[in-house]
RODO-2510 file (C-alpha; in nm, 4 decimals, decimal comma):
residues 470
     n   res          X          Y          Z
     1     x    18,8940     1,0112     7,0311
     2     x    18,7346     0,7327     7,1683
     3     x    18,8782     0,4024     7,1414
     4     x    18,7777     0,0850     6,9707
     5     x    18,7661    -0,2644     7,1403
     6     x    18,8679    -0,5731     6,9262
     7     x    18,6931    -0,8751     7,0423
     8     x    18,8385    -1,2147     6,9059
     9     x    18,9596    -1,5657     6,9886
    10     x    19,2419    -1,5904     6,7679
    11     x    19,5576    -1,3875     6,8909
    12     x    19,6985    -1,2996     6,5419
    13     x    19,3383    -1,1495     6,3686
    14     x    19,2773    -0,9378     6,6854
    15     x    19,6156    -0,8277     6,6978
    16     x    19,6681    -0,7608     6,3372
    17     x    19,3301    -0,5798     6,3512
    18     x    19,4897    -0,3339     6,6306
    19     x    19,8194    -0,2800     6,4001
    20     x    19,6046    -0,1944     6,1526
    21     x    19,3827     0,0971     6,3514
    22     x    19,6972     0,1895     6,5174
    23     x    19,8454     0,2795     6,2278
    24     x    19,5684     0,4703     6,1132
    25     x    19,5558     0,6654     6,4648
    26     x    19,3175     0,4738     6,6360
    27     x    19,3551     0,3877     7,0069
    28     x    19,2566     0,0099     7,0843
    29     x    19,1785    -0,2297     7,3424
    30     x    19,1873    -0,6191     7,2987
    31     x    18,9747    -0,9197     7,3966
    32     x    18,9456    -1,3025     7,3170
    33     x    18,6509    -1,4409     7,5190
    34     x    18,3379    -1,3045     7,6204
    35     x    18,4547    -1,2495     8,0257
    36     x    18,7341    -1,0030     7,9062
    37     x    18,5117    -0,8559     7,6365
    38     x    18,2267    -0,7697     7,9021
    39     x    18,4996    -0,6636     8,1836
    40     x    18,6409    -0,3985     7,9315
    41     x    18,2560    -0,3031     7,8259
    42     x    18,1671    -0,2295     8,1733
    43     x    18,5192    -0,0559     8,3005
    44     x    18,5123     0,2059     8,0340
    45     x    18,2721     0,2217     7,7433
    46     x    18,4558     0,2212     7,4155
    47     x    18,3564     0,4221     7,1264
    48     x    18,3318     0,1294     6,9194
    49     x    18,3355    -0,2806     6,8994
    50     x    18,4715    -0,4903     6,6208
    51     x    18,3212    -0,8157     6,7401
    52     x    18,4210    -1,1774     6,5839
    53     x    18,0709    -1,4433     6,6172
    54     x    18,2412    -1,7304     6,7168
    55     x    18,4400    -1,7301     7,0110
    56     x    18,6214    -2,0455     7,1703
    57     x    18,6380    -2,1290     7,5306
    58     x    18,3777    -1,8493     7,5698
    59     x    18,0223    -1,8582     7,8146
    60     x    17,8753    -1,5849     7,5500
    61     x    17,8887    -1,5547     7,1732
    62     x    17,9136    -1,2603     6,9617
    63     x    17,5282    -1,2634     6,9304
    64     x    17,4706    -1,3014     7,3213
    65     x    17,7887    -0,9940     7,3486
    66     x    17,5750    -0,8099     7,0589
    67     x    17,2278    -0,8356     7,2679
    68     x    17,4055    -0,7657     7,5746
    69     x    17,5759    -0,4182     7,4279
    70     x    17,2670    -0,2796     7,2541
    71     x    17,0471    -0,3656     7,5366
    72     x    17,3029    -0,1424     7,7930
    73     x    17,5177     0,0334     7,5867
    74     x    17,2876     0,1365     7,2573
    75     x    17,4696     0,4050     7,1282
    76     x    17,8037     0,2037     7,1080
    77     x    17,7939     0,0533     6,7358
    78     x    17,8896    -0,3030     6,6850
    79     x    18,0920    -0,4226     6,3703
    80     x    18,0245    -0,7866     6,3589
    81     x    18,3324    -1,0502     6,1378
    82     x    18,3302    -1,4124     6,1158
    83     x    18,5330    -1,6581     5,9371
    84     x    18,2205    -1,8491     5,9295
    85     x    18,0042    -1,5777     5,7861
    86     x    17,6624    -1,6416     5,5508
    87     x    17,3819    -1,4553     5,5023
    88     x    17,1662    -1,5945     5,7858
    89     x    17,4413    -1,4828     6,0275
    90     x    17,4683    -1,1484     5,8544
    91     x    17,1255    -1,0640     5,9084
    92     x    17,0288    -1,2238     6,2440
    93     x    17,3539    -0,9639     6,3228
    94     x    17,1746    -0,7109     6,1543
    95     x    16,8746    -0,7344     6,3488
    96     x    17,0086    -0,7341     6,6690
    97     x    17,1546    -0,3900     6,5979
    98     x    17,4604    -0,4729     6,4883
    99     x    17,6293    -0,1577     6,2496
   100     x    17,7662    -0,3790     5,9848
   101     x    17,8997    -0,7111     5,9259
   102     x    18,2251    -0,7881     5,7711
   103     x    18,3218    -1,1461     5,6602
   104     x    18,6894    -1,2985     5,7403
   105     x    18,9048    -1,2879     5,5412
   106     x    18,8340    -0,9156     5,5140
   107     x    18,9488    -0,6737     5,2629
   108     x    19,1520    -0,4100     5,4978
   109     x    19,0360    -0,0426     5,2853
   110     x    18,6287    -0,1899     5,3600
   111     x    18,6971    -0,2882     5,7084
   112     x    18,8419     0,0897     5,7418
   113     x    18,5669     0,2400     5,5501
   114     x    18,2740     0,1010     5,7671
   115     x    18,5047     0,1702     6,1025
   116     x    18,5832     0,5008     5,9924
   117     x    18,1356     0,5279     5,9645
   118     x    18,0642     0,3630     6,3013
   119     x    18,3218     0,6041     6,4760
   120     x    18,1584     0,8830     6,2698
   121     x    17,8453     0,7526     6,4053
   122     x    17,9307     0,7386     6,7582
   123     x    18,0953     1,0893     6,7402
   124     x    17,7866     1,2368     6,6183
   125     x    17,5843     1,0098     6,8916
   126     x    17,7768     1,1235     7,2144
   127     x    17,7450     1,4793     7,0761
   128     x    17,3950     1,4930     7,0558
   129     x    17,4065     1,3283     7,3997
   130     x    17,5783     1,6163     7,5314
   131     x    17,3858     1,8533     7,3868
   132     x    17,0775     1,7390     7,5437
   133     x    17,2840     1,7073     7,8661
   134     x    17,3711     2,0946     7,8059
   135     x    17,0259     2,1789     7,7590
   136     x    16,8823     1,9929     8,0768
   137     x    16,5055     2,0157     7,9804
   138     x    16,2782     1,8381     7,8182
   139     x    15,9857     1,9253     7,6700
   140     x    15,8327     1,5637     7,5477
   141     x    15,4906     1,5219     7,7492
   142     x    15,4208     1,1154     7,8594
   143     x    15,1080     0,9875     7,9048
   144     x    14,7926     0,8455     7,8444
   145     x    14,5070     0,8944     8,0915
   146     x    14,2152     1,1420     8,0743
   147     x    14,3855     1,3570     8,3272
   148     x    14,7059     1,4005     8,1210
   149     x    14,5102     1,4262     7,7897
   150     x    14,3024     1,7300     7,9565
   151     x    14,6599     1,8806     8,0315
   152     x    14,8099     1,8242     7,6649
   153     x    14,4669     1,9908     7,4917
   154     x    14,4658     2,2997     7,7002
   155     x    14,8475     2,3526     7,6441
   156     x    14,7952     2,2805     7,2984
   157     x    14,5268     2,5128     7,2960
   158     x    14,7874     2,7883     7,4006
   159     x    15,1536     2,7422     7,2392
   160     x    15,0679     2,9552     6,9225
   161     x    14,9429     3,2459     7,1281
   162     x    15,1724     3,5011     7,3492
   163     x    14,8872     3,4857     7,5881
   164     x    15,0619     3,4422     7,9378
   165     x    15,0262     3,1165     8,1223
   166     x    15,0155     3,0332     8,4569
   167     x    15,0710     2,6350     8,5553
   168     x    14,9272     2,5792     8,8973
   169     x    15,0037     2,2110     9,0978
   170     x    15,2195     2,0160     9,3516
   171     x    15,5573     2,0023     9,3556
   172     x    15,6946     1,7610     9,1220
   173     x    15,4000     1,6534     8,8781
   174     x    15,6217     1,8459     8,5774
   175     x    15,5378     2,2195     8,5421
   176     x    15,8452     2,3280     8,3946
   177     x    15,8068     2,0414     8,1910
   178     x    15,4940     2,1424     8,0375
   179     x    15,6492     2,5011     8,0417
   180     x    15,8775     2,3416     7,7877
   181     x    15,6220     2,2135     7,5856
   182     x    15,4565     2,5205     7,5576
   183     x    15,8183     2,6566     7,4210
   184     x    15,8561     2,3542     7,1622
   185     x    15,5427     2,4184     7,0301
   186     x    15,5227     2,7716     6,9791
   187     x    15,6098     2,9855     6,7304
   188     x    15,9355     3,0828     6,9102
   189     x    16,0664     2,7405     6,9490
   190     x    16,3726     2,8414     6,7621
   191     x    16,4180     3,1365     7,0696
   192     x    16,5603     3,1206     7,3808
   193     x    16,3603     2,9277     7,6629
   194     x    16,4893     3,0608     8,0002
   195     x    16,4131     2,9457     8,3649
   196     x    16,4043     3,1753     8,6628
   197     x    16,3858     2,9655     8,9508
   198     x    16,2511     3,2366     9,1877
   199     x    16,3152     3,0457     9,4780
   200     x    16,6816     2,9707     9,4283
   201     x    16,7640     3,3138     9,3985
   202     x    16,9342     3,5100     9,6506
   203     x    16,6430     3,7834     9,7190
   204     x    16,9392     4,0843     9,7437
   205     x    17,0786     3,9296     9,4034
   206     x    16,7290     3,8825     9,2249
   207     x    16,6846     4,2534     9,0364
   208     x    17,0526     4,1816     8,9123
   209     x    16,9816     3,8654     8,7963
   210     x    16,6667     3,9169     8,6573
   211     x    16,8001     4,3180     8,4564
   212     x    17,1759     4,2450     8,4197
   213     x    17,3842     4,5478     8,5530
   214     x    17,6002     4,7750     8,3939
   215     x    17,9492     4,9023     8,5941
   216     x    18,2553     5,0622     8,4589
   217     x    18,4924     4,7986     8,5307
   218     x    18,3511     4,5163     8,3886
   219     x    18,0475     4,7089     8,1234
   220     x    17,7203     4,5468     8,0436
   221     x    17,6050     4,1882     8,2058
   222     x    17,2757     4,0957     8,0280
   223     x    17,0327     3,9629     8,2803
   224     x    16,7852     3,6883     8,2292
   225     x    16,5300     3,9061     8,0890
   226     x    16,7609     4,0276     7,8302
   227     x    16,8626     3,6517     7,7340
   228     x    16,5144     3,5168     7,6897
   229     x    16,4000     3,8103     7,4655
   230     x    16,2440     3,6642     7,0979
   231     x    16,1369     3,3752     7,3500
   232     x    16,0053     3,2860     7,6787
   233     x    16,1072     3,3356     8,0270
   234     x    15,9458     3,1039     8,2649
   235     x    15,8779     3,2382     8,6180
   236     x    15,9309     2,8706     8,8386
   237     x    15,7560     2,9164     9,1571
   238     x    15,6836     3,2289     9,1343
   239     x    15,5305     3,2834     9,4862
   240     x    15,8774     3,2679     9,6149
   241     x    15,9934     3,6102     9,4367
   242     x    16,0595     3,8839     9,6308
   243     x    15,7325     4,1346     9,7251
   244     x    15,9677     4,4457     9,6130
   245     x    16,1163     4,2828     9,2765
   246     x    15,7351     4,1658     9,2050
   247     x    15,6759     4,5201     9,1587
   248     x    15,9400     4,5743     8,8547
   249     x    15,8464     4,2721     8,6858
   250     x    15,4974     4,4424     8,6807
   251     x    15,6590     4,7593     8,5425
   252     x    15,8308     4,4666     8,2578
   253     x    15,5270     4,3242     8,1674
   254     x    15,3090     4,6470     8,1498
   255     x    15,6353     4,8375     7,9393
   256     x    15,7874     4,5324     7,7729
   257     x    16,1233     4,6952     7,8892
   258     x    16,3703     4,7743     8,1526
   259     x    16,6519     4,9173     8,2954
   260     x    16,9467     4,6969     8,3972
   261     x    17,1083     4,7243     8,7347
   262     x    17,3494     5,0647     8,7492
   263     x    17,2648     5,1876     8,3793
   264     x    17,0394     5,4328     8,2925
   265     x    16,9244     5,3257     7,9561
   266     x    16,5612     5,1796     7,8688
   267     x    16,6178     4,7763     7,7684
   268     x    16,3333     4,6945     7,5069
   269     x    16,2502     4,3530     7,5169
   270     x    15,9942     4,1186     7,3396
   271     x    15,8718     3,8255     7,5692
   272     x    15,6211     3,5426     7,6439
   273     x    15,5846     3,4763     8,0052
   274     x    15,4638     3,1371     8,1598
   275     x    15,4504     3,1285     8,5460
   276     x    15,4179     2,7863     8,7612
   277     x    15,3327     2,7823     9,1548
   278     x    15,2489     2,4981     9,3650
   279     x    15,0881     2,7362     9,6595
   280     x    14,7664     2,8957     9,6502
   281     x    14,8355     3,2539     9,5506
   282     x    14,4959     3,4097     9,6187
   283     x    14,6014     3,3037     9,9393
   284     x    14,9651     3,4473     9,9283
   285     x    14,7441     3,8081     9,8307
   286     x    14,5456     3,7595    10,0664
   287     x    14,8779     3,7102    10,3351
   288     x    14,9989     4,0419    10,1606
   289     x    15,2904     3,8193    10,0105
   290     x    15,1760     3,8230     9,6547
   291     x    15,0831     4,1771     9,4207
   292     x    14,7213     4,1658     9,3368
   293     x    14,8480     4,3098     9,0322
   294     x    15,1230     4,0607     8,8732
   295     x    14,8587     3,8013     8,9686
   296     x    14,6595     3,8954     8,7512
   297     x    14,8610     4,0040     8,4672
   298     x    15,0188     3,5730     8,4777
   299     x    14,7310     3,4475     8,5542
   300     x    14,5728     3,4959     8,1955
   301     x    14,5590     3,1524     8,1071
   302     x    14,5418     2,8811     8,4304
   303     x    14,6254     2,5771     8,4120
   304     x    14,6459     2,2859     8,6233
   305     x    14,8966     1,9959     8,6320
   306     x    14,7695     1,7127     8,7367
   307     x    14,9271     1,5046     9,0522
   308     x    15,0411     1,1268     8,9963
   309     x    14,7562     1,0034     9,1833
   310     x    14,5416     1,1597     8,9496
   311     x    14,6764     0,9626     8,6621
   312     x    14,8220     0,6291     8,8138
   313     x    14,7772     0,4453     8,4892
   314     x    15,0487     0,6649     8,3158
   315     x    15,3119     0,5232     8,5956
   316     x    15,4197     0,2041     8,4012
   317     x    15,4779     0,4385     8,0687
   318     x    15,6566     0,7276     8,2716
   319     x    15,8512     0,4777     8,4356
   320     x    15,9620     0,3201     8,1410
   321     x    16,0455     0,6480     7,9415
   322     x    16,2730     0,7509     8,2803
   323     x    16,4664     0,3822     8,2707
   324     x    16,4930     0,4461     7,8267
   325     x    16,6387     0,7575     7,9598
   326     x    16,8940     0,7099     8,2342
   327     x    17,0177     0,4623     7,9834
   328     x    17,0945     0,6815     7,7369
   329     x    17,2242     0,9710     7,9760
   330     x    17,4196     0,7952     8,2122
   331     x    17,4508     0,4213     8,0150
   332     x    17,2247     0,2290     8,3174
   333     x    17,0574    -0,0810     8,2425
   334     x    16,7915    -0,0531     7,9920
   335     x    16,5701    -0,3015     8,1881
   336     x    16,2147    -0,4029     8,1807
   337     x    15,9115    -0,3868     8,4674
   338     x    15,8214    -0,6990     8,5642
   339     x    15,3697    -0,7304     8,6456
   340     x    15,4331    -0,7364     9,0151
   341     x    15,6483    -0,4192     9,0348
   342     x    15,4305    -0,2049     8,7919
   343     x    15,1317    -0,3299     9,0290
   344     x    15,3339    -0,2513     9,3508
   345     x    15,3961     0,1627     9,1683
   346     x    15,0938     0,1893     9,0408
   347     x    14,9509     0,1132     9,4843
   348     x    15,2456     0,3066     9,6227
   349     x    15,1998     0,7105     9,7716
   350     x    15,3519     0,9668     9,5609
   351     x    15,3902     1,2832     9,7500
   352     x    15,6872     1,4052     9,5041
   353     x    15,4847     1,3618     9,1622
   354     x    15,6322     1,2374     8,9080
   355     x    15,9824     1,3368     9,0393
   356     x    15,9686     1,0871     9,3215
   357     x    15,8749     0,8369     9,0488
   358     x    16,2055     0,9565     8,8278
   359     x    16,4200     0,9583     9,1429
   360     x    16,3541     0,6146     9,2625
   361     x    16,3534     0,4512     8,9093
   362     x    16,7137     0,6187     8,8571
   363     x    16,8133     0,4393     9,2466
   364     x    16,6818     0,1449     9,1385
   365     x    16,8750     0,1348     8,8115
   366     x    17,2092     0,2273     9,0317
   367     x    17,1532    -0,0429     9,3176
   368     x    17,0172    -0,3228     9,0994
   369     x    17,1201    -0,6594     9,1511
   370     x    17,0690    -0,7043     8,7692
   371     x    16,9862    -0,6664     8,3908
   372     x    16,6549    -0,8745     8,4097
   373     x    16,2905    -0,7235     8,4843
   374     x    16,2660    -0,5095     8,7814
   375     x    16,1145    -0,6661     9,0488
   376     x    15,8470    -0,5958     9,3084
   377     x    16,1595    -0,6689     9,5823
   378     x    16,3689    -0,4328     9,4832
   379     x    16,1026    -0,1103     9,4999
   380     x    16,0030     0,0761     9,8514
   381     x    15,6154    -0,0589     9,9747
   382     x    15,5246     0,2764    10,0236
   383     x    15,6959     0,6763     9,9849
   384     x    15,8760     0,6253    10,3336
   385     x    16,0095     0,2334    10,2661
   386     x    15,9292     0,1456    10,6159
   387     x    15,8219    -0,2337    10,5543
   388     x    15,9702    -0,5019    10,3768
   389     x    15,7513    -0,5733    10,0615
   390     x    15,7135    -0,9577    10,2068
   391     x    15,5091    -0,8486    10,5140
   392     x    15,1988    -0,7504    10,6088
   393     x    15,1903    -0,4764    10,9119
   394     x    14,8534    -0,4126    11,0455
   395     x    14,7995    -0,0670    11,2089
   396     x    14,6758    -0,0385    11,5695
   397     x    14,3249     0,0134    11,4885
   398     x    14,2957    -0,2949    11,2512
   399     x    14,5076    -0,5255    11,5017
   400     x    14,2238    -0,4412    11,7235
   401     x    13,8802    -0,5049    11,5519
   402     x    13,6693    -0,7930    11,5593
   403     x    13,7513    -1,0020    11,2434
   404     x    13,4352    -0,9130    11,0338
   405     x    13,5119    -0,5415    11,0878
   406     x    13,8813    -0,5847    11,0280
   407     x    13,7755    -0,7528    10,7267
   408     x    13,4678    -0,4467    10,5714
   409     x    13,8010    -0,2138    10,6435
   410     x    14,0477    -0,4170    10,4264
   411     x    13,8340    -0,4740    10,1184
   412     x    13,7357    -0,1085    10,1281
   413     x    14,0890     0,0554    10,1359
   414     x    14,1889    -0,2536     9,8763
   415     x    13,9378    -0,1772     9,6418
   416     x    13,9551     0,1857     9,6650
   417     x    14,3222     0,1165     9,6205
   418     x    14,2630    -0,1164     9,2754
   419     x    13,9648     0,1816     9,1297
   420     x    14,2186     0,4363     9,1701
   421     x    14,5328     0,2556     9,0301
   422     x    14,2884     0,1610     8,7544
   423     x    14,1660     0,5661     8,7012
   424     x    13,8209     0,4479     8,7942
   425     x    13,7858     0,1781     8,5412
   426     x    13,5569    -0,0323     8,6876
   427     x    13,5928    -0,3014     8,3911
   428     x    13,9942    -0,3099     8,4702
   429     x    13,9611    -0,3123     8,7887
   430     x    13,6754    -0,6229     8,8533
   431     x    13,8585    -0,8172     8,5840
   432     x    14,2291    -0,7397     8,7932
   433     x    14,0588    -0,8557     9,0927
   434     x    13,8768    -1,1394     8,9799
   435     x    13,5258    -1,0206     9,0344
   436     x    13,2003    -0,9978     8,7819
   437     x    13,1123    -0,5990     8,7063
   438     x    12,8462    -0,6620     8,8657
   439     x    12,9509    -0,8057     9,1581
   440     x    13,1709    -0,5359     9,1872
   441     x    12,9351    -0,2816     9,1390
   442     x    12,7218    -0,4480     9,4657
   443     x    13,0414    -0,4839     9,7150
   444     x    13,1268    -0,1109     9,6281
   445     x    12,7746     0,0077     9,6845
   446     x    12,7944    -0,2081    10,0315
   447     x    13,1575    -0,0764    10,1552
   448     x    13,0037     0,2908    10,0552
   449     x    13,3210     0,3413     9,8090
   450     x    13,1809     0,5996     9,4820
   451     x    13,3487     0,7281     9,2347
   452     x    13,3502     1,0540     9,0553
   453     x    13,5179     1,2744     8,8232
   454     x    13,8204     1,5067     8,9413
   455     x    14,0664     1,7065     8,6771
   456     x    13,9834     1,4571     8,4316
   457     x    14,0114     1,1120     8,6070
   458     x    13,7855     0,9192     8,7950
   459     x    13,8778     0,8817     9,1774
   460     x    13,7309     0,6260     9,4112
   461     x    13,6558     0,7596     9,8063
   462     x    13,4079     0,6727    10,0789
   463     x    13,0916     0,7620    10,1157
   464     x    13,0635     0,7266    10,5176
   465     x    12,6940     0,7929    10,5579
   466     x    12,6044     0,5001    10,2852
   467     x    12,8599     0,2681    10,4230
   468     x    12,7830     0,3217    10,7963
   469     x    12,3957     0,3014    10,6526
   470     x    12,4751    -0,0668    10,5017
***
């Protein structure tokens, strides 16, 4: 059982308060000023706070303490007493997120009835959290752009079928992600949802896996296949399976059945298969790496996941749904994106997708030098952090043109730069950079920068005939 701290100023109430829990086998920790009450917080997370308002000698109060918990800690409930207590108190405790409020002196069976509900309620919250730990997917799809909205209608378009799906893109934009959609949405959401990560897998070790075996000394060892049946097994980078074991999965999907590793039995099983690759498989045929065959029998229904620098304008949101939660997973700072940094991401290279984007929020989150707004300082300038974000470096080429030229270059990669964070919005972008539309418009037309439609978005690039013709 997780324990409770007691934060209060006076000696006797806090220690009374302990007998009291103690008694009714409770485990406590004590407190009386704001300095001890955050240094316990931080050491070891308890599973609950009984928190006085006023406390003496003390830089925070039990409001600042209460802000400070919920914005850090959320899923540790806060029972708020005061000697001083009214109604105004009660509720501006309320609305911070307090659990309840109990006013000194207290009646000792209520104060054990609402602790007794706030432990209840952080059982059943660190449960859940575990569960979701367990269960290491997600399936909730973030975003806003016209690229990720094309994504969400065509996989809407297929969860209530068993047609087979194949999710094409780079690494790390979130196929398995949308592979979990598919599964949350579908009529076997309640089934199993298992991942075969095809290139993880030992190639001797992959039919055994995949079938299960079946051996005298230790009997029958369901495979993969045989877990996910009534739901969906999801082939992750499937290019990466073995050519021989291609052929048997073939034989699964033609037969709907198998034989496991060592038995001699027929395994009937009833499956929906979604594939993801982020290589070019008529390419992989073409190599002789990839059965013509199984190609076509995943690649019913194609779909492509978009890259992050085809939807730019979903960065702040993603980035803000990863910081929501590493704070409820691993109890980091739940802290805010200040302008500069969401302009610095949204500029930035992305070559890992979204996952770069996850992985650098969660190292920012470790390594930050606070609970205020991430700053612009505290991100990489670019994918390989090779500048500080306080300096300009000019490349070789641009260190060596005449000032006029130097100058076309760097308002054609800036604005390309601005269109593209912006998806193309040429509205958002003048008004970001301080120009009229159509003033805009002409310095675009002049530079030879165009824009045009790709998976959904609108992308900025150079046209070099127009701009070496101006």
């Amino acid at each position: 059982m997780s324990d409770i701290l007691i934060v209060d100023d006076e000696k006797d109430i806090r220690e009374l308060i302990s007998d009291i829990l103690q008694d009714e086998g409770f485990s406590t920790r004590l407190a009386g000023n704001s300095d001890d009450a955050m240094r316990e917080i931080s050491g070891e997370q308890p599973g609950l706070i009984i928190l006085d308002i006023w406390l003496k000698d003390s830089q925070m109060d039990g409001i600042d303490i209460l802000k400070a918990v919920k914005r850090d800690y959320p899923d540790v409930p806060v029972v708020i007493i005061s000697g001083h207590g009214n109604i105004e108190i009660a509720v501006a405790a309320i609305k911070q997120g307090a659990y309840d409020f109990i006013e000194k002196p207290f009646n000792i069976d209520q104060l054990l009835v609402v602790i007794r509900r706030a432990m209840e309620t952080s059982r059943l919250r660190r449960e859940n959290l575990a569960l979701k730990r367990k269960d290491g997917g997600e399936a909730e799809m973030i975003g806003d752009t016209a690229a990720f909205r094309t994504l969400v209608g065509q996989l809407d378009k297929v969860t209530k079928s068993n047609g087979r799906v194949m999710l094409s893109g780079p690494s790390g934009v979130g196929k398995e992600v949308a592979a979990r959609y598919i599964h949350a949405q579908s009529n076997r959401a309640s089934a199993p949802f298992v991942t075969v990560g095809c290139a993880t897998i030992e190639p001797e070790r992959i039919e055994e896996v995949l079938f299960g075996r079946e051996s005298a000394d230790r009997g029958v060892e369901p495979g993969l296949l045989e877990r996910a049946d009534g739901g969906i097994i999801f082939f992750d980078e499937v290019a990466d399976m073995p050519l021989g074991s291609q052929s048997k999965i073939l034989r699964v999907l033609v037969d709907q059945q198998f034989q496991r590793v060592g038995g001699a039995e027929k395994v009937k099983v009833d499956l929906r298969v979604v594939s993801s690759t982020s290589r070019d498989l008529e390419a992989e045929i073409a190599a002789g790496t990839f059965r013509e065959e199984l190609y076509h029998r995943l690649n019913v229904v194609p779909i492509a996941v978009p890259s992050l620098e085809e939807r730019r304008e979903d960065i702040p949101t993603l980035a803000q749904h990863f910081i929501a939660m590493f704070n409820q997973t691993q109890g980091l700072p739940l802290r805010e994106l200040s302008q500069d940094a969401v302009a610095l991401m949204q500029t930035m290279r992305w070559p890992g997708n979204v996952r770069q984007l996850r992985n650098l929020i969660e190292r920012v989150l470790i390594l930050g030098d606070g609970s205020g707004p991430i700053e612009a300082r505290e991100l990489p300038e670019s994918s390989d952090n090779s500048a500080p974000s306080d300096q300009v470096v000019l490349t070789g080429t641009l260190a060596t043109l005449p000032l006029r030229e130097a100058r076309e270059v760097f308002e054609r990669e800036y604005l390309l730069t601005q269109i593209n964070r912006f998806g193309g919005n040429i509205s958002r972008t003048a008004s970001f950079v301080g120009m009229e539309r159509s003033a805009l418009h002409r310095k675009l037309k002049s530079l030879g920068v165009v824009t045009s439609s790709k998976s959904g978005a609108r992308v900025a690039s150079v046209d070099k005939e127009a701009a070496e013709a101006e």
